[in-house]
N, C-alpha and C positions, 0 to 999 in steps of 0.2 A: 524583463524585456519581452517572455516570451508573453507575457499577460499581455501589455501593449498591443503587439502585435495581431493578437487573437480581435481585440479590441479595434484594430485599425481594418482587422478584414472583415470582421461584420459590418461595421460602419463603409465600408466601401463596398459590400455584396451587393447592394440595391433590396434587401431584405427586410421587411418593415418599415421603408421608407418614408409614408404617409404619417408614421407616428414617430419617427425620430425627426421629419419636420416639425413639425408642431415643439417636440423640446426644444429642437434651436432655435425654433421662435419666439420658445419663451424663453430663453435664453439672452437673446438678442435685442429682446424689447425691456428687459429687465436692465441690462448694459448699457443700452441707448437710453433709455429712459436718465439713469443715473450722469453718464454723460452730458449731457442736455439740460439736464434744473441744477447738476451742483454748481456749475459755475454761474448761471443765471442768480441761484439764490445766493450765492455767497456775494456777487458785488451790489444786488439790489436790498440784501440785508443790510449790508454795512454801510450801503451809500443813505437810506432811505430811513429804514426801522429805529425804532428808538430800544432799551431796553439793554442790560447789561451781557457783557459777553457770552455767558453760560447762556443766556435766553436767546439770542444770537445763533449763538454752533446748535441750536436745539433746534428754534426753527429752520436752519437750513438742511439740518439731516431731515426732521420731516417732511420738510418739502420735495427734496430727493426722493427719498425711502417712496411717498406717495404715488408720483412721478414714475419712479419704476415699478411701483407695484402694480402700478393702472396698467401703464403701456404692457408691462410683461403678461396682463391677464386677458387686456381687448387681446392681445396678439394669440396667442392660446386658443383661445376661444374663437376665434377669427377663422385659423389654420382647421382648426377640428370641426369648426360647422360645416366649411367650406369644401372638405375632404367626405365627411360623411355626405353629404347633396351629392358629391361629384362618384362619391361611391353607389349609392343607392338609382341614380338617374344612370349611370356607365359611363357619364361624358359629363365635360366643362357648359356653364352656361354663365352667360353675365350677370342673370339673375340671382346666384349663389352670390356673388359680392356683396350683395348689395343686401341682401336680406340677411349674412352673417354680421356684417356690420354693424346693420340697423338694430338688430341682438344684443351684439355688443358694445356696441354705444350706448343702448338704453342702461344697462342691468353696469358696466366699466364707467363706463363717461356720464352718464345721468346722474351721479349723485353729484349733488352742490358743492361744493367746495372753488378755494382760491386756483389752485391747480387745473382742474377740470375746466373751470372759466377758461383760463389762458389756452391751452389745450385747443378747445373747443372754436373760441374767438379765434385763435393763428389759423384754423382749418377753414374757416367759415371765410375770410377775406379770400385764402386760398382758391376754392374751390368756387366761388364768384367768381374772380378773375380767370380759371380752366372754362366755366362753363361759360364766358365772352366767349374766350376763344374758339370752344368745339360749336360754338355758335355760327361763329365765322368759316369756321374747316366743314362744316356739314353743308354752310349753303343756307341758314335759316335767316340770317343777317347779313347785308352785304359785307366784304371787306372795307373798311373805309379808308380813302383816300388820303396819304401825308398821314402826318407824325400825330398819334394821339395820345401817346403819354402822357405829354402836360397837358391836355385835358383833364384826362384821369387826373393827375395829380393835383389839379386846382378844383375840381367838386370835392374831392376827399379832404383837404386842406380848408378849402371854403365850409364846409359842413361841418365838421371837428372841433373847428373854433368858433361858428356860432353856436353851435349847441354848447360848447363850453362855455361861452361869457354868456348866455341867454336860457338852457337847459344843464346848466350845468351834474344836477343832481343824474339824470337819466346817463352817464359815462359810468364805464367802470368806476370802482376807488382809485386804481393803480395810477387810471389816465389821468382820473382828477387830480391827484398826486403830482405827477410829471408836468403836467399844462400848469394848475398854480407855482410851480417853483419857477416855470419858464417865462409865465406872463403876467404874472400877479406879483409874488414876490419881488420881480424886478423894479417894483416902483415902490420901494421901501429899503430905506437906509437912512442913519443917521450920522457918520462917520464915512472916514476911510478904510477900517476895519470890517466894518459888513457891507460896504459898498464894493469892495474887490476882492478882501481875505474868504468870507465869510457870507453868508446868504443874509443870516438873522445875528 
């Protein structure tokens, strides 16, 4: 108890603060990360992947295990660049963001993999759609008038499925995956067992 306690007063002195950040952020991206791909991998293994179930629980732990080990190490890395700039300069600047990042994106996120793609692709539609808008909030573009959603959402729909029936190789694998099973496969059955039950 009394150990505890010793333990809950240094964490709460404000005493090395800058570096017990940084643990819980790696902490926290290691947890989130984990959170985040096991259930993804667990129902797009079993809905999608072929291969017996030991190969199965395999790949979705390392997809996991991956996932957190990324996110837990950009974030690390992230908090420590970001702290040392902000140590070394004596103040915050926006530029430290953006260059710890860009560090750890390259050296975390650059390497190739299935993971990183997704990762990468969810940030990237992201980060288009924030920079519309500070587009719109700063004054560089006007605000436009009435409902533009379904716009957005008919170039993005319009686009996706030409290039799928017409480019289709230039898509992820994943999409390619999802789109044939959604509009390709649908014109193939032989029976009422793979016409309703069944795909194939």
């Amino acid at each position: 108890m009394a150990a505890r306690q010793a333990i809950d007063g240094f964490l709460s002195s404000g005493q090395y603060r800058p570096v017990l950040s940084v643990i819980k952020g790696l902490r926290n991206g290691a947890v989130y990360g984990a959170k985040i791909r096991f259930p993804h991998a667990l129902v797009m293994t079993f809905l999608f992947k072929e291969g017996s179930l030991r190969e199965k629980v395999r790949a979705i732990l390392e997809a996991t295990f991956t996932h957190s080990k990324n996110l837990a190490s950009f974030v690390f890395l992230y908090k420590s660049l970001t702290g040392l700039m902000e140590h070394f300069q004596e103040e915050k600047s926006q530029i430290h963001s953006f260059i710890a990042a860009f560090i750890g994106g390259y050296f975390v996120f650059g390497k190739n993999n299935k993971v990183n793609e997704q990762i990468n692709l969810y940030l990237l539609s992201r980060i288009i759609y924030g920079l519309a808008k500070l587009a719109v909030k700063r004054g560089y573009i006007p605000k436009p008038n009435g409902e533009t959603f379904p716009w957005f959402a008919a170039i993005v729909w319009g686009i996706v499925l030409w290039e799928f029936e017409h480019e289709k190789e230039t898509l992820q694998s994943s999409l390619q995956s999802s789109m044939t099973y959604l509009y390709h496969d649908s014109n193939k059955w032989t029976n009422l067992k793979n016409f309703l039950w069944h795909n194939k």
